[in-house]
DRENLUM-846649 format. One record per atom (N, C-alpha, C): x negated, y, z; atom name. Coordinates in steps of 0.1 Angstrom, whole numbers, plus 5000, padded with zeros to 4 digits. Example, Ala and Ser with C-alpha at 12.3 -4.5 7.8 and 13.67 -1.06 7.14 Angstrom:
    X    Y    Z at
 4868 4943 5078  N
 4877 4955 5078 CA
 4868 4967 5078  C
 4872 4978 5071  N
 4863 4989 5071 CA
 4871 5000 5079  C
//
This chain:
    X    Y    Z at
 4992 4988 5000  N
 5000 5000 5000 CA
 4991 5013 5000  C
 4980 5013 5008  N
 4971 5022 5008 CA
 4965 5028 4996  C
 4961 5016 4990  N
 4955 5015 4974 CA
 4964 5024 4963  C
 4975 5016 4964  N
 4986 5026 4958 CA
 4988 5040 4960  C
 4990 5044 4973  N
 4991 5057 4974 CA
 4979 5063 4970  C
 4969 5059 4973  N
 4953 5069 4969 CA
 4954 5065 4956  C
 4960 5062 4948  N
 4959 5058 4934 CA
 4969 5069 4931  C
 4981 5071 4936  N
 4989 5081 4932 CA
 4987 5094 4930  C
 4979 5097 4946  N
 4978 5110 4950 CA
 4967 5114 4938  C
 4953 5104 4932  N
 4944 5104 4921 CA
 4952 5111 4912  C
 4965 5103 4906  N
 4970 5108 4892 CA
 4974 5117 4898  C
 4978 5127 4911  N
 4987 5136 4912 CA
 4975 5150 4909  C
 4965 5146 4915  N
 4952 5156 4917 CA
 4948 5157 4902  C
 4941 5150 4894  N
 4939 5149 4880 CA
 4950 5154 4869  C
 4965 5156 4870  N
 4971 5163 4869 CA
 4973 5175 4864  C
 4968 5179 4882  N
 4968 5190 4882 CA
 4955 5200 4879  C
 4946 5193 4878  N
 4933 5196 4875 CA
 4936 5198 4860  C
 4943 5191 4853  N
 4945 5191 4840 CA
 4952 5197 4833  C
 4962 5205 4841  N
 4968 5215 4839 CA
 4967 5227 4844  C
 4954 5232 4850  N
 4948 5238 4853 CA
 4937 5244 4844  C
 4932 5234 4831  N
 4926 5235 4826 CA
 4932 5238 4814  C
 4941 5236 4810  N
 4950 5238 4799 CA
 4953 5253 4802  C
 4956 5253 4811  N
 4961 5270 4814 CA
 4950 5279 4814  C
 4938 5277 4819  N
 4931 5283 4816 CA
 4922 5284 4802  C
 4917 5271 4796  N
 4909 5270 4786 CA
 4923 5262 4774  C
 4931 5266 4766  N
 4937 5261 4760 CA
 4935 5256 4748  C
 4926 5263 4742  N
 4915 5260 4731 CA
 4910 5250 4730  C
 4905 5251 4744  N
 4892 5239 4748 CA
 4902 5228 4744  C
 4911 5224 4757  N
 4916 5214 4757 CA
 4922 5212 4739  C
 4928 5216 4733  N
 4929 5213 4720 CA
 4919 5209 4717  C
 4910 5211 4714  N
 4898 5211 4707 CA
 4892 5192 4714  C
 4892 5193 4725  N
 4888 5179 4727 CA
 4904 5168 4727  C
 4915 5172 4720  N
 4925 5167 4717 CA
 4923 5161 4699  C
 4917 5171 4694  N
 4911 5171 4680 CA
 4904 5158 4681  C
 4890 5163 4688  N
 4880 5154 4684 CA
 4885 5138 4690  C
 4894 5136 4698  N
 4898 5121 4703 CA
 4904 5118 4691  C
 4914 5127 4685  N
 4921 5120 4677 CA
 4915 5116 4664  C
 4905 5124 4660  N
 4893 5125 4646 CA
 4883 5111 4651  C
 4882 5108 4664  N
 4872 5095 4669 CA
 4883 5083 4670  C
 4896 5085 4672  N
 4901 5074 4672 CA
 4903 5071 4651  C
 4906 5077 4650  N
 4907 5077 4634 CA
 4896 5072 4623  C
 4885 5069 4637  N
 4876 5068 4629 CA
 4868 5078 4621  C
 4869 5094 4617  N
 4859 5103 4618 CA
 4853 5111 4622  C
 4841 5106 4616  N
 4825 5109 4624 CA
 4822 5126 4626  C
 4818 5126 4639  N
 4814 5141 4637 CA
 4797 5139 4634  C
 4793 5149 4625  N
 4776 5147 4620 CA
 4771 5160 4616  C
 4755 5153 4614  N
 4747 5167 4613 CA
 4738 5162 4598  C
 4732 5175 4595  N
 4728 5173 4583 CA
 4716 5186 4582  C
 4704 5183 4583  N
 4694 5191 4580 CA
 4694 5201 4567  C
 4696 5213 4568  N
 4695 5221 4552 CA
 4686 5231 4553  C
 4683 5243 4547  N
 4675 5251 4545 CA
 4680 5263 4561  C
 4693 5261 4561  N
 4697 5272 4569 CA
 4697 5264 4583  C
 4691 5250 4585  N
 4693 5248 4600 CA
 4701 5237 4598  C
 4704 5229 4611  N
 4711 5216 4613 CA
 4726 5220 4617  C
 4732 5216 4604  N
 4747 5220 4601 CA
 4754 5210 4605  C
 4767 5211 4613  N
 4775 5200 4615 CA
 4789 5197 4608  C
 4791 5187 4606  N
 4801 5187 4594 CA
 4811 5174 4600  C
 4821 5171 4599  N
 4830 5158 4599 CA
 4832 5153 4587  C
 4828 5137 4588  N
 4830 5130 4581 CA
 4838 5116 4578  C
 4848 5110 4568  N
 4858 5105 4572 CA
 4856 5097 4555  C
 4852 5082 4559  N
 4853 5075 4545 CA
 4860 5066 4547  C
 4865 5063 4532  N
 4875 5053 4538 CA
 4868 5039 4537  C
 4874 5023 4541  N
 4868 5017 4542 CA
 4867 5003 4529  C
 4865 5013 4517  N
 4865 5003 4504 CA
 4849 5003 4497  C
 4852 4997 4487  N
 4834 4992 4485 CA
 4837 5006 4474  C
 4819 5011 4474  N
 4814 5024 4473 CA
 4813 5038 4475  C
 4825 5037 4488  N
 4828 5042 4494 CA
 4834 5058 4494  C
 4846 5053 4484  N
 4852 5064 4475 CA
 4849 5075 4470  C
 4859 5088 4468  N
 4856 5093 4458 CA
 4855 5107 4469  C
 4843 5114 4465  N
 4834 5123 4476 CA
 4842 5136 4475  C
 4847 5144 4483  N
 4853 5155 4484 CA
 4848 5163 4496  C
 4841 5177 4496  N
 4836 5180 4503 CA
 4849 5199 4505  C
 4860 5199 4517  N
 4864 5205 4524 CA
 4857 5216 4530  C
 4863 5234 4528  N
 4857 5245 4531 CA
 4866 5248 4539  C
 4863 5253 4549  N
 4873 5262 4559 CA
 4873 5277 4557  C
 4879 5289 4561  N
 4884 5295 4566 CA
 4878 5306 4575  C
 4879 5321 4568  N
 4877 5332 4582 CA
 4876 5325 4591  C
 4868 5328 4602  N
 4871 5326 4617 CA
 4876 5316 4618  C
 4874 5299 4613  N
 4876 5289 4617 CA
 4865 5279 4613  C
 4869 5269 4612  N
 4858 5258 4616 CA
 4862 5245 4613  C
 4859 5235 4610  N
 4859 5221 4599 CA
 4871 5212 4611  C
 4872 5214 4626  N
 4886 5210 4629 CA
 4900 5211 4622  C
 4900 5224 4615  N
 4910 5231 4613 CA
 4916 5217 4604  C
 4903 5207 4593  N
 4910 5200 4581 CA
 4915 5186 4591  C
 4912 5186 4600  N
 4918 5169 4610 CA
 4927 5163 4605  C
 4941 5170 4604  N
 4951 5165 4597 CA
 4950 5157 4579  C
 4944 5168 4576  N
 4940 5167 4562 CA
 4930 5153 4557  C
 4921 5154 4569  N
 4912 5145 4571 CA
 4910 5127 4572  C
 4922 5127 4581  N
 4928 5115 4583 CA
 4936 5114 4567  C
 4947 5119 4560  N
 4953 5113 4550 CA
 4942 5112 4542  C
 4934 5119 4536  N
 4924 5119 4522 CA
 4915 5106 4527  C
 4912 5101 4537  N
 4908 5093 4542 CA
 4914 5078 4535  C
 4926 5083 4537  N
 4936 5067 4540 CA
 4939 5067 4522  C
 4936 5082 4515  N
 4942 5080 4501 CA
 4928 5077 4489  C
 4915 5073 4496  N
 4902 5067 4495 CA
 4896 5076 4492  C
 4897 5089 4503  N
 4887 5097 4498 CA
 4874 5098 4505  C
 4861 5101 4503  N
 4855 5101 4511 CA
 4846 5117 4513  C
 4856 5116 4525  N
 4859 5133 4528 CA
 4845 5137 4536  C
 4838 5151 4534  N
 4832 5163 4543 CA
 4837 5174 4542  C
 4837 5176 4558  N
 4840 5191 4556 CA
 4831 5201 4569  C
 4822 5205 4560  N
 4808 5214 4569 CA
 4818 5225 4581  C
 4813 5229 4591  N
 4816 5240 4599 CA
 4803 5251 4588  C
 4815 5263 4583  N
 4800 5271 4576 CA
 4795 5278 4585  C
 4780 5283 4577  N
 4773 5293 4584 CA
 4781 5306 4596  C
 4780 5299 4607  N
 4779 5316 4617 CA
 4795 5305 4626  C
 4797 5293 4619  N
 4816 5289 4625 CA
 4806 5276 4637  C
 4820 5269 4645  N
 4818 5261 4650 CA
 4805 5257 4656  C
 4804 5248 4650  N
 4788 5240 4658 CA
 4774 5240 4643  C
 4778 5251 4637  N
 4766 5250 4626 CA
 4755 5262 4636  C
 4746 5267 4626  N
 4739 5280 4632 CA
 4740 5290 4628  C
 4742 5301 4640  N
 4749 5311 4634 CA
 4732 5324 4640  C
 4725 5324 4624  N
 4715 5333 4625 CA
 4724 5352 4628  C
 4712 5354 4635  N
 4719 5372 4642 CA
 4716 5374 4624  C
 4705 5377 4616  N
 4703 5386 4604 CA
 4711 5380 4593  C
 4720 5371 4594  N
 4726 5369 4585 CA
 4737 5381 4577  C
 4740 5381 4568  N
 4753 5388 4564 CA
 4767 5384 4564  C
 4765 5369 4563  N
 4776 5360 4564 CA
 4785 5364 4549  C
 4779 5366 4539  N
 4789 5373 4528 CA
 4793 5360 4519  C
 4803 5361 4510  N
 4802 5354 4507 CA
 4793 5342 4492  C
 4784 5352 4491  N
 4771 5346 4482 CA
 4763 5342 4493  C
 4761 5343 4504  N
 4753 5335 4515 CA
 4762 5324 4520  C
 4776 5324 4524  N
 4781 5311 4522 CA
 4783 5302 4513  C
 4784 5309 4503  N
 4782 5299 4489 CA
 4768 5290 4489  C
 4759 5299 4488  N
 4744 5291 4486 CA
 4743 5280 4502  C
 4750 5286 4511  N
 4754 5274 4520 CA
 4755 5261 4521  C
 4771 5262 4510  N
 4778 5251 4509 CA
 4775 5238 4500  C
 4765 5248 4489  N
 4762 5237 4479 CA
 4745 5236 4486  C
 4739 5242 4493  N
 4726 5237 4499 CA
 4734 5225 4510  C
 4743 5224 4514  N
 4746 5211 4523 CA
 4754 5203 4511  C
 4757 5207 4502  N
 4760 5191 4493 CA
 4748 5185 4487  C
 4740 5196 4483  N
 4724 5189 4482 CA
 4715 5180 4490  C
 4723 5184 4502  N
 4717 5181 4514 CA
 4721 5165 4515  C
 4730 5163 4513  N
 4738 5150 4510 CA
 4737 5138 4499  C
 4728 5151 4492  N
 4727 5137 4479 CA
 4741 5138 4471  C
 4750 5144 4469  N
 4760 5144 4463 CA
 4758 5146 4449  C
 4758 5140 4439  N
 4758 5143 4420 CA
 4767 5153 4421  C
 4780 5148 4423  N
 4787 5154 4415 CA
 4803 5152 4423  C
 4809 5161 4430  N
 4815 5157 4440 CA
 4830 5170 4442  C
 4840 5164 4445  N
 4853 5173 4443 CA
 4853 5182 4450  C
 4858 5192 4454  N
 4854 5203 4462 CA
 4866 5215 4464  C
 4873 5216 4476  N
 4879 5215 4481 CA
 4880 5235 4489  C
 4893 5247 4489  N
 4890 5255 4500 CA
 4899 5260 4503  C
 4902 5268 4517  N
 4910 5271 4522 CA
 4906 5288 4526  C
 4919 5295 4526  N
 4916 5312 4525 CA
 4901 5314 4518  C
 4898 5320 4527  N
 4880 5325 4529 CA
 4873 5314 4522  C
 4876 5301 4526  N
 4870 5288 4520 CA
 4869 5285 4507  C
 4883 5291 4502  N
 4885 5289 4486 CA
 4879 5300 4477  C
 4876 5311 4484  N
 4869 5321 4476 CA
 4854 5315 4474  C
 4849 5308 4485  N
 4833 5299 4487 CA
 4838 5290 4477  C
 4841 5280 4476  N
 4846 5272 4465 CA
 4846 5277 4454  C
 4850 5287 4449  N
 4848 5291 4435 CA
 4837 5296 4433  C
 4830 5305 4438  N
 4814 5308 4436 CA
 4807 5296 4436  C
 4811 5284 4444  N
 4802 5277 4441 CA
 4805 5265 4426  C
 4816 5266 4427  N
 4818 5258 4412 CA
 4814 5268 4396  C
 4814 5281 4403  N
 4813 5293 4395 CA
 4801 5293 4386  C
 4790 5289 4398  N
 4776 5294 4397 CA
 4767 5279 4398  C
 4773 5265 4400  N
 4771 5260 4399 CA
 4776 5245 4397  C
 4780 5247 4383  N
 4793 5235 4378 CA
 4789 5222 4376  C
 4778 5217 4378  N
 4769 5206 4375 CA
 4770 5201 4388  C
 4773 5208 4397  N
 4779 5198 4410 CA
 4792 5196 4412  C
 4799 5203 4407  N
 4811 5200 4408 CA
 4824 5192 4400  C
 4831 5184 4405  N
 4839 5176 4392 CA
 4852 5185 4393  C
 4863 5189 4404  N
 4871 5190 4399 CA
 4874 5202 4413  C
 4884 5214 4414  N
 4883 5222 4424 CA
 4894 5225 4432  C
 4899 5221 4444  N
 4914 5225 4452 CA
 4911 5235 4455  C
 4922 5249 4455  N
 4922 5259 4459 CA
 4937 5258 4473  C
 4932 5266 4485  N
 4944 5262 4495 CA
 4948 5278 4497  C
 4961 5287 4494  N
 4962 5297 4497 CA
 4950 5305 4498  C
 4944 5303 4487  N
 4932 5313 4485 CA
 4929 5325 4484  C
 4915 5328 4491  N
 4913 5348 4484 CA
 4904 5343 4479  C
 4900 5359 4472  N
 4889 5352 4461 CA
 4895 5366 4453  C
 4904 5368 4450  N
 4909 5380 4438 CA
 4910 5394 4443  C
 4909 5405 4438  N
 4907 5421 4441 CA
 4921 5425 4448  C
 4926 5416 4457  N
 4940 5417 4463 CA
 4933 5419 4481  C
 4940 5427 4486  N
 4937 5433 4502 CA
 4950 5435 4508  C
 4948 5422 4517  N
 4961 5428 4527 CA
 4959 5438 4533  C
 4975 5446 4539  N
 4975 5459 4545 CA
 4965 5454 4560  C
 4959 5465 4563  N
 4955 5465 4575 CA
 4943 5448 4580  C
 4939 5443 4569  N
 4933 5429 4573 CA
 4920 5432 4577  C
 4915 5445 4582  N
 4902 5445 4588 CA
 4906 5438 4607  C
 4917 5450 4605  N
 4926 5454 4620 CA
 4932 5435 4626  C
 4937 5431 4612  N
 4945 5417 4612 CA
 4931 5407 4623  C
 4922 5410 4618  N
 4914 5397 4622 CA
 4900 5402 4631  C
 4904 5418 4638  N
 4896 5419 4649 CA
 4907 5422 4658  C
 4916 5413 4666  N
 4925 5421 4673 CA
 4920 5424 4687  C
 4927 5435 4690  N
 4925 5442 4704 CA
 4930 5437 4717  C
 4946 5430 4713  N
 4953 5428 4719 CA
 4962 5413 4720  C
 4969 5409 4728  N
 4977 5400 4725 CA
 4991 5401 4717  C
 4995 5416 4716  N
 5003 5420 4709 CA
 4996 5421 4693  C
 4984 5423 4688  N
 4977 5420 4671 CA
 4973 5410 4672  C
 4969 5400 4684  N
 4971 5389 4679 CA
 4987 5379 4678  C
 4995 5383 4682  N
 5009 5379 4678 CA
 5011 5384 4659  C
 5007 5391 4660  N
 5010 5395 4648 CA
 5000 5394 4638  C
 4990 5386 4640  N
 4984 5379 4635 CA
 4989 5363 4629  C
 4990 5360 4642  N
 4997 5344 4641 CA
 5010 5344 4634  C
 5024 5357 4634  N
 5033 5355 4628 CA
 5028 5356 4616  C
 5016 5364 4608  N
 5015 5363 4596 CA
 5008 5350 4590  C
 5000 5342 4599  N
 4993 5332 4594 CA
 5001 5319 4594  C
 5010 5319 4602  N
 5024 5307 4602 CA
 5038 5313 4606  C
 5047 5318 4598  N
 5059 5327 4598 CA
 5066 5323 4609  C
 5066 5307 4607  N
 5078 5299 4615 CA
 5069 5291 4626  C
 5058 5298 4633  N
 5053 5291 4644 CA
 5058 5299 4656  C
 5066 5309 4658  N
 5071 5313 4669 CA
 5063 5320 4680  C
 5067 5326 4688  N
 5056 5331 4697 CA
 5046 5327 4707  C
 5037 5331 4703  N
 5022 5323 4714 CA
 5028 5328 4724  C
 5026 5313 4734  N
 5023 5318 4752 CA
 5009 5328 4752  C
 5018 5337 4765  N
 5003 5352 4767 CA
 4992 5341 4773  C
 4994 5328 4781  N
 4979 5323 4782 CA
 4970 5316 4770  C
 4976 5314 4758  N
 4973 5311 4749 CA
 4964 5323 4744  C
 4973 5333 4741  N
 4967 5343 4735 CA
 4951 5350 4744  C
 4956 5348 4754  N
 4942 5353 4761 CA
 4933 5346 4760  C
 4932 5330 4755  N
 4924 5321 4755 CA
 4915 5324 4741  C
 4928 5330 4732  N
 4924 5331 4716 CA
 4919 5342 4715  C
 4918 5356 4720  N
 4913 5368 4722 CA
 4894 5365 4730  C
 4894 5356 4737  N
 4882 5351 4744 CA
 4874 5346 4730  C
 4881 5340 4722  N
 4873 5334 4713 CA
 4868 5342 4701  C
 4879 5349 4698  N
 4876 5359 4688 CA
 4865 5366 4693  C
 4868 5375 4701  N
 4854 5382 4709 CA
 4837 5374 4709  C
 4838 5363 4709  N
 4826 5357 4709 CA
 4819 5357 4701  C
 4830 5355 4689  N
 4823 5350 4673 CA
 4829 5365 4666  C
 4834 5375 4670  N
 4841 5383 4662 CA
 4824 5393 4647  C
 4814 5393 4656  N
 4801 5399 4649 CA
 4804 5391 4641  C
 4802 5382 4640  N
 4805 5370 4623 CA
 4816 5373 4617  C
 4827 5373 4622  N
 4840 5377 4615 CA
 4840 5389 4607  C
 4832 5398 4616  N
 4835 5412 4608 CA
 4824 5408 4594  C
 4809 5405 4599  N
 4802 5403 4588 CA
 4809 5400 4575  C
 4815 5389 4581  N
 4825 5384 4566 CA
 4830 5390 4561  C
 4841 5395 4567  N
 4853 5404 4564 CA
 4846 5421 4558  C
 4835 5427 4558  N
 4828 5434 4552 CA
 4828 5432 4542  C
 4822 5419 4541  N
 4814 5411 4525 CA
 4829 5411 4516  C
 4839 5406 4518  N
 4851 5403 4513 CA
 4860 5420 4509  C
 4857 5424 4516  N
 4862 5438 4513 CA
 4852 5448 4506  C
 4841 5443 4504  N
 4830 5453 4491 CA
 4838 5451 4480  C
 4843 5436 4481  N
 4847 5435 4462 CA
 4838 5430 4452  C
 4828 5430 4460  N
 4815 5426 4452 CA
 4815 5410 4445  C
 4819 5401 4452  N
 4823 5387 4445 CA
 4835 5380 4444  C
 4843 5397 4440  N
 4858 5392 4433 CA
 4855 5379 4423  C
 4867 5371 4418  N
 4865 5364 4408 CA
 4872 5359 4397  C
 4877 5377 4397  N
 4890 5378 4386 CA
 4884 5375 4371  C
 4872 5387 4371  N
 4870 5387 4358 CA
 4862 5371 4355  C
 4862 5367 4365  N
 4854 5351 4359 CA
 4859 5340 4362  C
 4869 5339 4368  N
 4879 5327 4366 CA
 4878 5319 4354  C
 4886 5329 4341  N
 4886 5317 4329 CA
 4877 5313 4321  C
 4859 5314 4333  N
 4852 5305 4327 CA
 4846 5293 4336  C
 4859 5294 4341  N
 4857 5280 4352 CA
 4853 5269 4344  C
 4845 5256 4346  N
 4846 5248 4336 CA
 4856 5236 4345  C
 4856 5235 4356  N
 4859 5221 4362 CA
 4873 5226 4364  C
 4885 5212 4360  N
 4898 5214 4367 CA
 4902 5215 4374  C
 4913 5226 4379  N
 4916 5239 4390 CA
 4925 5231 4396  C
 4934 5229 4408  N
 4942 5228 4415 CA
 4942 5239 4429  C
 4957 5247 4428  N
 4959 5255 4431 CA
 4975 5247 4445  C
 4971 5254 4454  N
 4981 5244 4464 CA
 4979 5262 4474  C
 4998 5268 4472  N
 5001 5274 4483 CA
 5014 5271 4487  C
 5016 5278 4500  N
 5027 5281 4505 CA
 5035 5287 4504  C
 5051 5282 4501  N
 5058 5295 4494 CA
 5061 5305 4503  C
 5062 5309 4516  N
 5062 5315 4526 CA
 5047 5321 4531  C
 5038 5320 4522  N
 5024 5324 4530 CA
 5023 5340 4533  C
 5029 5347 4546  N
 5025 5362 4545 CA
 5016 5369 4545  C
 5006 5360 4545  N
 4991 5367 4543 CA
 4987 5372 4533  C
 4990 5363 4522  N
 4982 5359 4504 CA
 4996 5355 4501  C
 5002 5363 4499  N
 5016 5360 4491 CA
 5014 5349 4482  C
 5026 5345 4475  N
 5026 5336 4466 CA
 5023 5343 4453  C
 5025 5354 4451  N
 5018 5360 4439 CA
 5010 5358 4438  C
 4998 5365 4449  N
 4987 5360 4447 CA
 4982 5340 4438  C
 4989 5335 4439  N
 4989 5318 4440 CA
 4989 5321 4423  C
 5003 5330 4418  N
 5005 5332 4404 CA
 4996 5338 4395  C
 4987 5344 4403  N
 4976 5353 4395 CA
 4963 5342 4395  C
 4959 5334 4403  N
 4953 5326 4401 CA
 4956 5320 4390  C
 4964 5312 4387  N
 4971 5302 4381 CA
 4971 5315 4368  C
 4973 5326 4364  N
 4976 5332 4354 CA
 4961 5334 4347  C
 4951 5337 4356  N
 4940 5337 4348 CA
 4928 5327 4345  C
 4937 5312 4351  N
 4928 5299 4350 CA
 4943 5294 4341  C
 4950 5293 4332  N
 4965 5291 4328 CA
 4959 5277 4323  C
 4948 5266 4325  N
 4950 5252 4322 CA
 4949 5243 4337  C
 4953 5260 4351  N
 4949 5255 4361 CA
 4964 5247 4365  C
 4967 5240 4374  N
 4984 5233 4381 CA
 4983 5240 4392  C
 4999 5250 4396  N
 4996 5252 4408 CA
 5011 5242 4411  C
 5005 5240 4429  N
 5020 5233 4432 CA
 5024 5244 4447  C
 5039 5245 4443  N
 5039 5254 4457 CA
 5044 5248 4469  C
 5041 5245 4478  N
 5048 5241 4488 CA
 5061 5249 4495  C
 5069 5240 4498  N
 5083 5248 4501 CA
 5083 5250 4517  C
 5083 5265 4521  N
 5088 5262 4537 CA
 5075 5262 4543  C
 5061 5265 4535  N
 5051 5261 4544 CA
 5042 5280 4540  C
 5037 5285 4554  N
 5030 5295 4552 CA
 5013 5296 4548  C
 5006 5304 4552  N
 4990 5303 4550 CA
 4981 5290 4555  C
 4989 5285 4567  N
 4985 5279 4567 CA
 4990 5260 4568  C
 4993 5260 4553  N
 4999 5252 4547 CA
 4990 5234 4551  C
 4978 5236 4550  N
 4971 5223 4551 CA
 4971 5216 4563  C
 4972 5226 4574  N
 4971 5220 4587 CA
 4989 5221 4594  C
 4998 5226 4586  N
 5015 5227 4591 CA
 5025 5217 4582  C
 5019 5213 4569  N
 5024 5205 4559 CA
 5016 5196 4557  C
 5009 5189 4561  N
 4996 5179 4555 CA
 5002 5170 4549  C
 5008 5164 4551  N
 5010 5152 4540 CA
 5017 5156 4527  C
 5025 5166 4524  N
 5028 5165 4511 CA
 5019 5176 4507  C
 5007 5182 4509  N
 4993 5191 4506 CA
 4981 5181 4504  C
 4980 5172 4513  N
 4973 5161 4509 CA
 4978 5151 4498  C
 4990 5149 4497  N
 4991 5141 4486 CA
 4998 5147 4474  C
 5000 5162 4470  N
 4997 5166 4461 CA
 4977 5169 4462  C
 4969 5169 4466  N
 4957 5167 4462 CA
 4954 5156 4457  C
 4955 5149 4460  N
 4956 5133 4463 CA
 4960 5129 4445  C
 4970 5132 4440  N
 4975 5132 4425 CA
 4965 5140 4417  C
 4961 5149 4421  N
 4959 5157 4413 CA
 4941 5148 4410  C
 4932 5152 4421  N
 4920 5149 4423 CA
 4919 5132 4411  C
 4932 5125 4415  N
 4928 5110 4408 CA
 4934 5106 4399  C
 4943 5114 4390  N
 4951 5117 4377 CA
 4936 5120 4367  C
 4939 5107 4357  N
 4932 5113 4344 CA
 4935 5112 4332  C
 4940 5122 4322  N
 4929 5136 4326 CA
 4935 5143 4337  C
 4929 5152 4342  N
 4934 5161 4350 CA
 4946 5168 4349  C
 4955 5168 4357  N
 4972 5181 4354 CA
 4966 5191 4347  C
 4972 5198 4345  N
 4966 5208 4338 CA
 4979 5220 4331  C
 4979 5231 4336  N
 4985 5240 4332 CA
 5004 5242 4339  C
 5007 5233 4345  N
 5023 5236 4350 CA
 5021 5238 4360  C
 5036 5243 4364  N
 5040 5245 4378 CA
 5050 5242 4386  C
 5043 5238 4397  N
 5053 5225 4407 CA
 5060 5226 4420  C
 5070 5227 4422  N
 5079 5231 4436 CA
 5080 5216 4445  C
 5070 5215 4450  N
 5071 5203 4462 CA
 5079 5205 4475  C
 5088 5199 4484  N
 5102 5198 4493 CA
 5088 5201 4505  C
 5088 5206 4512  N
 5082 5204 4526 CA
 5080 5190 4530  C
 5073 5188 4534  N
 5072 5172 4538 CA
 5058 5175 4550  C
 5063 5166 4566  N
 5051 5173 4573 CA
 5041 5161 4574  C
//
């Protein structure tokens, strides 16, 4: 009986210890909710020596002989190679054999003070860690900020690349109102209104949430801005050089995205016109981590269709 009770009072203490930690570090705890679920799934978190330092990246292959078909995943402003988990696990199961680097200055890569973090320094990044890998020739994958790296690098370097997903992408001479302000906020009130723009229909952050996410921004925000400079010169728009993409485009937004409208999605698609966009219904900016299975498996068609789609446009049902 004794045993019992000291066993109880255990789970009652651990508990609360654990919800203690949630309330204070809510990130955290996500974050090591991530990586259980990426370890039970079987993908690897790893490191990979490049020019710029020992970069860490998740990796997730599936389990067939040659070990599928290589697809190397970009993240996002102010995010980091968690963000693709969801994504990670399907492309996994649909035989892909997925990476997706944390870039220069994010997550657990290295984040040099003299960097610029622009995006011609995360370009030369992304494809110095596919180098880094030994990859020939490998599909290549991006999201916001990620997809604008994605095209410089298939841009400037198409001999690595076979085929290219765009996810609610920037990349074009288009500036949201106020997006310096959007992604340094002051408060828990700009970051609310940050999050309503990044997912329309995710509702209002708990204020301990937001305090947790204001902690983090502040840490890493010197990098953010870096970026967000680089992106707002204009300097590696990629209007006028889109339609000398050589590798096939896939283009995947959300028809609700208020960040990067879906216009934006149409002007892509208008100046790559042999590109497929598909739009997702019901899903906002951040369509890959709120919709993954029918974003993953319109990839998933697209990447393993040959020839490649090419030129239409597709209204996919929400599917989560």
């Amino acid at each position: 009986m004794r045993t019992l009770l000291r066993l109880f009072l255990l789970v009652i203490v651990l508990g609360l210890l654990g919800g203690l930690a949630f309330y204070e570090r809510p990130l955290w705890v996500q974050r090591q909710s991530i990586h259980l679920g990426l370890f039970l799934a079987h993908v690897h978190s790893n490191y990979v020596m490049t020019p710029e330092g020992r970069v860490h990246y998740y990796e997730a292959e599936p389990p067939i002989s040659g070990g599928g078909v290589p697809l190397v995943l970009v993240h996002g402003l102010g995010d980091s190679s968690e963000s693709w988990a969801p994504m990670l696990k399907r492309l996994k199961k649909a035989g892909f054999h997925v990476y997706a680097p944390d870039l220069l200055g994010y997550g657990r890569s290295p984040r040099p003070a003299d960097s610029d973090y622009s995006m011609g320094t995360q370009a030369k990044f992304v494809t110095d860690f596919i180098q880094a890998l030994g990859l020939q020739k490998t599909d290549i994958g991006g999201w916001s900020m990620g997809g604008w790296v994605t095209l410089k690098v298939a841009l400037d370097h198409p001999e690595l690349v076979d085929r290219v997903v765009l996810y609610d992408s920037a990349g074009l001479a288009y500036e949201p109102q106020n997006i310096a302000e959007l992604f340094h906020p002051a408060d828990g009130v700009a970051l609310q209104r940050l999050a309503d723009l990044l997912e329309p229909h995710g509702g209002t952050v708990p204020a301990f949430v937001r305090r947790d996410a204001l902690r983090a921004f502040a840490a890493n925000q010197w990098v953010v801005d870096r970026s967000m400079q680089s992106m707002r010169s204009g300097k590696d728009v990629v209007d006028a050089r889109l339609s000398t993409l050589s590798p096939p485009l896939l283009i995947v937004w959300g028809s609700d995205d208020q960040l990067l409208p879906l216009s934006v999605g149409r002007q892509f698609h208008d100046l790559d016109p042999r590109s497929e966009l598909d739009i997702v219904e019901g899903c906002g900016h951040l369509a890959p981590k709120t919709c993954p299975s029918k974003v993953a498996s319109a990839t998933a068609d697209f990447l393993k269709t040959n020839p490649a789609p090419s030129g239409s446009v597709r209204t996919l049902a929400r599917m989560h």
